[in-house]
Wavefront OBJ file of the C-alpha trace (Angstrom):
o trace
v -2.055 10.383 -2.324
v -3.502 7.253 -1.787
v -6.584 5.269 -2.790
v -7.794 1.646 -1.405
v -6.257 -0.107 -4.381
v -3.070 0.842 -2.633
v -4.047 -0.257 0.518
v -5.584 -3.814 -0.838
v -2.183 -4.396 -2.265
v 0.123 -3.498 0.752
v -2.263 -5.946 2.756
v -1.926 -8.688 0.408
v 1.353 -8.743 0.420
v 1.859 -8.037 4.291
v -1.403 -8.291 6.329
v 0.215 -6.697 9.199
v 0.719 -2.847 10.438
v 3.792 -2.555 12.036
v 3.122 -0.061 15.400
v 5.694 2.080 16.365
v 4.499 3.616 19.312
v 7.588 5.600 21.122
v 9.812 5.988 18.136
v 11.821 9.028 17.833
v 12.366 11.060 14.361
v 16.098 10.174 14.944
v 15.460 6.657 14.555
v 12.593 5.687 12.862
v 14.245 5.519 9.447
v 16.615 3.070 10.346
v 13.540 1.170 12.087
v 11.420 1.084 9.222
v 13.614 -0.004 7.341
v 14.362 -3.089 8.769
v 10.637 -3.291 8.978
v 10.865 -3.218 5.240
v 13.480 -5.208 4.382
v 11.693 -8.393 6.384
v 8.425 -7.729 4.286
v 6.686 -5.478 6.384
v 4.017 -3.011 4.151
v 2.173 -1.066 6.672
v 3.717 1.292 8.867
v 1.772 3.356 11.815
v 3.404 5.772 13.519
v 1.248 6.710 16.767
v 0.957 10.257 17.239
v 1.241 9.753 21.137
v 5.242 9.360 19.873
v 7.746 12.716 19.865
v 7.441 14.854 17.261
v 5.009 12.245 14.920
v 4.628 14.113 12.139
v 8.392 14.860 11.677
v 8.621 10.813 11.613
v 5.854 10.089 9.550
v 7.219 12.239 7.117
v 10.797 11.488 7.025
v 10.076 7.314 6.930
v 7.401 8.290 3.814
v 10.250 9.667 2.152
v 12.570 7.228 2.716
v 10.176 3.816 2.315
v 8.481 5.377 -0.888
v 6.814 2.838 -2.847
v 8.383 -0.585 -0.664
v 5.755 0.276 1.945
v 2.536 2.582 3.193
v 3.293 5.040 5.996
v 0.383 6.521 8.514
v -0.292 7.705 11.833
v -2.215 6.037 14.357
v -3.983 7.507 17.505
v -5.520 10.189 15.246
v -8.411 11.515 16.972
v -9.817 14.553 14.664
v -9.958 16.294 11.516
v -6.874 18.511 11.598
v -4.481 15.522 12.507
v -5.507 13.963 9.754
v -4.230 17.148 7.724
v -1.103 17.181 9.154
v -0.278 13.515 8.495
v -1.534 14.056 4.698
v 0.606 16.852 4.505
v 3.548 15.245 5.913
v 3.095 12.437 3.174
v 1.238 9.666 5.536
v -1.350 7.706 3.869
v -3.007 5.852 6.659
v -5.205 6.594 9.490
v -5.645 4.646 12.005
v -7.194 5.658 15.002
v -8.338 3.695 18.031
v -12.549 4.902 18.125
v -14.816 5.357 15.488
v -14.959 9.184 14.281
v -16.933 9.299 11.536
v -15.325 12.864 10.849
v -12.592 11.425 11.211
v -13.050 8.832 8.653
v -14.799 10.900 5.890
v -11.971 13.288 6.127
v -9.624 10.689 5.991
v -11.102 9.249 2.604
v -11.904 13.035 1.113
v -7.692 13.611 1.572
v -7.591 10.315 -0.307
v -6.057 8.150 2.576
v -6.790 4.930 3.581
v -9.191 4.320 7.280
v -8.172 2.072 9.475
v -10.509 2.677 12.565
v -10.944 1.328 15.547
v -13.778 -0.780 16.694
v -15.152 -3.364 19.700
v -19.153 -3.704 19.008
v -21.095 -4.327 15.765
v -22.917 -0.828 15.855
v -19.394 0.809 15.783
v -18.194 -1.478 12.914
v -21.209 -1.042 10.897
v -21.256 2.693 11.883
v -17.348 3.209 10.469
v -18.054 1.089 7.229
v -20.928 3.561 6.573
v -18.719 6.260 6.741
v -16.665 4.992 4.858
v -13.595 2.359 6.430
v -11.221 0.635 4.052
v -10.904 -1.847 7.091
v -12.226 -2.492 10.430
v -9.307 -2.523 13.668
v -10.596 -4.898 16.494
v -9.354 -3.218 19.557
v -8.580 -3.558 22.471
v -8.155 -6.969 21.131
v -7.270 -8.490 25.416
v -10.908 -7.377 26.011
v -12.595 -9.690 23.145
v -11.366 -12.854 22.317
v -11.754 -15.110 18.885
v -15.194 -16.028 19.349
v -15.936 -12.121 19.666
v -14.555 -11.813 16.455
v -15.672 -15.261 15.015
v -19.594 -14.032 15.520
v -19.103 -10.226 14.407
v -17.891 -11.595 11.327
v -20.630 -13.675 10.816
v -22.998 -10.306 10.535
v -20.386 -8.145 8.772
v -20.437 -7.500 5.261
v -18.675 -10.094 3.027
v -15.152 -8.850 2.343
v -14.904 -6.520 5.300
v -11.128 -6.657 6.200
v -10.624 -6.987 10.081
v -7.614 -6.341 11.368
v -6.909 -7.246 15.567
v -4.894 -5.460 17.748
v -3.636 -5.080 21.233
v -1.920 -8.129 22.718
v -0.813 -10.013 19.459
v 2.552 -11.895 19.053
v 3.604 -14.175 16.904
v 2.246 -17.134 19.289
v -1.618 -16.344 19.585
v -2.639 -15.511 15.883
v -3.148 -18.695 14.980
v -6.626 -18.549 16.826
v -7.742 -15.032 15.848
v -7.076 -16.069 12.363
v -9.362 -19.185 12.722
v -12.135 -17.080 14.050
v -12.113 -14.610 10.843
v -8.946 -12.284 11.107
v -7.261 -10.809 8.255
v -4.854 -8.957 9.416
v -3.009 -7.882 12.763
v -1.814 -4.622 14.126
v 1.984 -5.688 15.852
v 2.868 -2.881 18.733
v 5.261 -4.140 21.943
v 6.009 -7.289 20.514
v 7.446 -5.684 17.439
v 9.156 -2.229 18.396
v 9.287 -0.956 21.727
v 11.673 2.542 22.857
v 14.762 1.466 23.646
v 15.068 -1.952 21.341
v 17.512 -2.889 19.840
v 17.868 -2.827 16.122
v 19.296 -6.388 16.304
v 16.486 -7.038 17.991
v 13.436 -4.920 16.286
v 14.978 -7.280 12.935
v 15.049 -10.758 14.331
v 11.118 -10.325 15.879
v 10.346 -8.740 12.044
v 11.625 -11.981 10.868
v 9.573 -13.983 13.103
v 6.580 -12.185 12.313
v 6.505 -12.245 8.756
v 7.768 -16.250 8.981
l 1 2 3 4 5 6 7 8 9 10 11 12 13 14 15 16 17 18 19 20 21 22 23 24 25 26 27 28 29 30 31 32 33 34 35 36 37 38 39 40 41 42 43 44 45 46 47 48 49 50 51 52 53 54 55 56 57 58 59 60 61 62 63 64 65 66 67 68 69 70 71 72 73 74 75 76 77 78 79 80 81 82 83 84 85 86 87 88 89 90 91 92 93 94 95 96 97 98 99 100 101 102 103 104 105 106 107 108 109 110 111 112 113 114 115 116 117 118 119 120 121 122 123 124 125 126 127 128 129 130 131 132 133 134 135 136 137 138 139 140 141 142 143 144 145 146 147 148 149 150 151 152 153 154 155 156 157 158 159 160 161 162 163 164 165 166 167 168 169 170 171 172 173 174 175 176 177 178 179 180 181 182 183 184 185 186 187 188 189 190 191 192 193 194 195 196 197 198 199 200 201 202 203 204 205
C-alpha cells in the first residue's frame, strides 16, 4: 500500500500523471515503460480502457518502485477495491465522490479527484484529497485556476487536465498549477512506441 509520503515524492520528482486512456493489457507494459524510462512517476490507467484492472496490475508489477500505478475514471467504492487489489495505488476519478475518496484513503491509496468549482474542491479536501484535478481543464482557463488558488488552502496540490500539451503549460503554471494530467498528447490507441517515447521526452524536457 501506499500513503501520501509516496505520492509527495513521485510528484516531486515528476509532477505529471501520464493518462493512458485506450491501452490494452497486451501493451501497456511496454508503454509504461517507456513512460518510465523518460522520468515519468505517475501512471493512470482509465478504467473506460479493456480489461483495466488486468493492466493496472500487470504495469504495478512490472514498474515497482520506478513509478506509482492507478486507475482513473473510478466512479465508486468497489472499483476502488479492485484497483487496490490489483496493486494500483492511485485514484483518480473525474467528480468529487466523497465515498469515493474516504475509501480511497481507508485502502491506503492516494486521491486524486476531480474538480471545476471551489465548493467541490473544498468539499474533496474535507474528505480527504491528497490533490485536487482541475478538469475539464478546456472549460476553465488560467485565471479560473489563478483565483481558486487564491482561496484554497496553502499547499493544496492542483493538478490540470484535459487539453494540455507540452505548448500551453507555461500559462497554467503561472496561474498556480502544480502538476498536469497528460492524456492524447501523450498516449493515444494505436501510437506508436517510437512515438509514445519521443512526446515522453518532450514532456518531461
Amino acid at each position: 500500500m501506499t500513503t501520501s509520503r509516496d505520492f509527495a515524492t513521485a510528484f516531486a520528482r515528476c509532477p505529471l500523471v501520464a493518462i493512458l486512456r485506450g491501452v490494452h493489457p497486451d501493451e501497456v507494459v511496454q508503454v509504461g515503460m517507456v513512460l518510465v524510462e523518460a522520468g515519468f512517476t505517475l501512471i493512470e490507467v482509465p478504467l473506460n480502457s479493456p480489461e483495466p484492472i488486468r493492466s493496472i496490475g500487470l504495469l504495478a508489477e512490472a514498474v515497482g518502485d520506478r513509478a506509482m500505478v492507478g486507475a482513473g475514471t473510478v466512479l465508486n467504492v468497489e472499483e476502488v477495491e479492485a484497483v487496490a487489489g490489483a496493486g494500483g495505488r492511485i485514484i483518480v476519478s473525474p467528480n468529487v465522490n466523497t465515498e469515493v475518496i474516504r475509501a480511497t484513503r481507508a485502502q491506503g491509496l492516494t486521491s486524486l479527484p476531480g474538480y471545476f468549482t471551489p465548493s467541490e474542491a473544498f468539499a474533496a479536501l474535507a474528505a480527504g484529497a491528497d490533490a485536487l484535478k482541475l478538469f475539464p481543464a478546456e472549460a476553465a482557463s488560467p485565471s479560473v485556476l489563478k483565483a481558486q488558488s487564491a482561496v484554497l488552502p496553502k499547499g493544496t496540490r492542483k493538478l490540470v487536465v484535459g487539453g494540455i500539451s507540452s505548448d500551453n503549460m507555461q500559462p497554467w503554471r503561472d496561474a498556480g498549477a502544480d502538476g498536469f494530467g497528460i492524456g492524447s498528447a501523450l498516449y493515444k490507441s494505436g501510437k506508436t512506441i517510437e512515438a509514445i517515447r519521443d512526446d515522453a521526452k518532450r514532456f518531461i524536457g
